[in-house]
C-alpha positions in Angstrom: 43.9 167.4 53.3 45.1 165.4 50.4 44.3 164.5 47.0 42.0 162.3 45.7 45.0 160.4 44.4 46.4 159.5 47.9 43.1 158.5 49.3 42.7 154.5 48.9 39.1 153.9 47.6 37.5 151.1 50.0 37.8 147.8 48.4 35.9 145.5 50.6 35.6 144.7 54.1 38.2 144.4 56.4 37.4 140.6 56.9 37.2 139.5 53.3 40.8 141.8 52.5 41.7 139.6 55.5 40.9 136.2 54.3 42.7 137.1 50.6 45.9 137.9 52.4 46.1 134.7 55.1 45.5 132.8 51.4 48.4 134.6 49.9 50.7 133.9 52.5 49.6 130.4 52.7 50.4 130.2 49.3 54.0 131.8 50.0 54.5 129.7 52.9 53.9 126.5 51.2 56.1 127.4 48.0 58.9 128.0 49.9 58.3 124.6 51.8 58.1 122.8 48.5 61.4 124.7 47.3 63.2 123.0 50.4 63.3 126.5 52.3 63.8 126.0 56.2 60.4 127.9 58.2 63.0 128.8 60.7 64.8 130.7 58.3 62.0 132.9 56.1 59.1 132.8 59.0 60.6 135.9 60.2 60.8 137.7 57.1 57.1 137.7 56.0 54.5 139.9 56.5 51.4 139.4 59.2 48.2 139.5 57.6 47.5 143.0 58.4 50.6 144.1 56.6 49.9 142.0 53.7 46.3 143.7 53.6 48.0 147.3 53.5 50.3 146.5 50.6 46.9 144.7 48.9 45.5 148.2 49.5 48.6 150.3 48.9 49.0 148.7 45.8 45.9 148.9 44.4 46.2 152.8 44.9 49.3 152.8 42.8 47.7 150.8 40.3 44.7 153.1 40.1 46.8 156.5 40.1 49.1 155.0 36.6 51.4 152.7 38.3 53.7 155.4 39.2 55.7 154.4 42.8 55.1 157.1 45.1 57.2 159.4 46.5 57.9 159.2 50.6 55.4 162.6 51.2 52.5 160.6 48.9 53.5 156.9 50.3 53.3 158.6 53.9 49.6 159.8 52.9 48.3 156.9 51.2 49.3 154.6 54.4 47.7 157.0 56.6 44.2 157.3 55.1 44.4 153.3 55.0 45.1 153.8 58.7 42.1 155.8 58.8 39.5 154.1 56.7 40.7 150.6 58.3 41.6 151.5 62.3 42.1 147.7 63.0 45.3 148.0 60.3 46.3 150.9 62.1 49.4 149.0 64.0 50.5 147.6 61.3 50.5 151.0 58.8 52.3 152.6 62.1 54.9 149.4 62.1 55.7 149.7 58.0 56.1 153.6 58.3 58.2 152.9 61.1 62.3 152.4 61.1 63.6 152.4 57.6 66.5 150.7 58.5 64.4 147.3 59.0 65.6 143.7 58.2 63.0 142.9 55.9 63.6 144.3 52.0 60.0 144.4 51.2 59.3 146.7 54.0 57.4 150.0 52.2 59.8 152.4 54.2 62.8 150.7 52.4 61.0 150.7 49.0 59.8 154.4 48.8 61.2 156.6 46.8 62.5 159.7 48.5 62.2 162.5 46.2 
């Protein structure tokens, strides 16, 4: 099994994590509007809540472990247990670890490191 640095301590529940994220991309969504941004054209390239929740979580395990970006092995590990301490975010943890070659730059599998 893993370290105790790749396992995500449990923040809060899955509704509140949720709620913080649908407010956060409310928040993006409206920005962009107010910048003159098109919905057709940036809709696409957001995150659903669920994935927003996993880099909330991933995050906050890179911020506890020194800030250090993890390698692919450790990224792979840290979006697993989140898979397995929050089974609802399981599709989308599957869905970020899925094609690197996505269309979307924030994607995690574009912005781990492979080392």
């Amino acid at each position: 099994m893993g370290n105790d640095q790749d396992t995500p301590r449990r923040r809060a529940s899955l509704e509140l994590l949720r709620a913080e994220a649908a407010d956060e991309l409310s928040v993006l969504v409206s920005e962009r509007l107010r910048g003159g941004q098109d919905p057709w054209d940036f809709m696409e390239d957001l995150p659903s809540v669920d994935e927003l929740v996993v880099f909330i979580l991933r995050a906050d395990n890179i911020a506890e472990n020194g800030g250090a970006k993890p390698n692919a092995a450790r990224h792979y590990r840290v979006l697993r247990q989140i898979a397995i301490d929050y089974p609802p975010l399981t599709e989308a943890v599957w869905r970020l670890l899925g094609d690197a070659n996505t269309h979307r730059p924030w994607d995690a599998t574009v912005r781990a490191d492979i080392s």
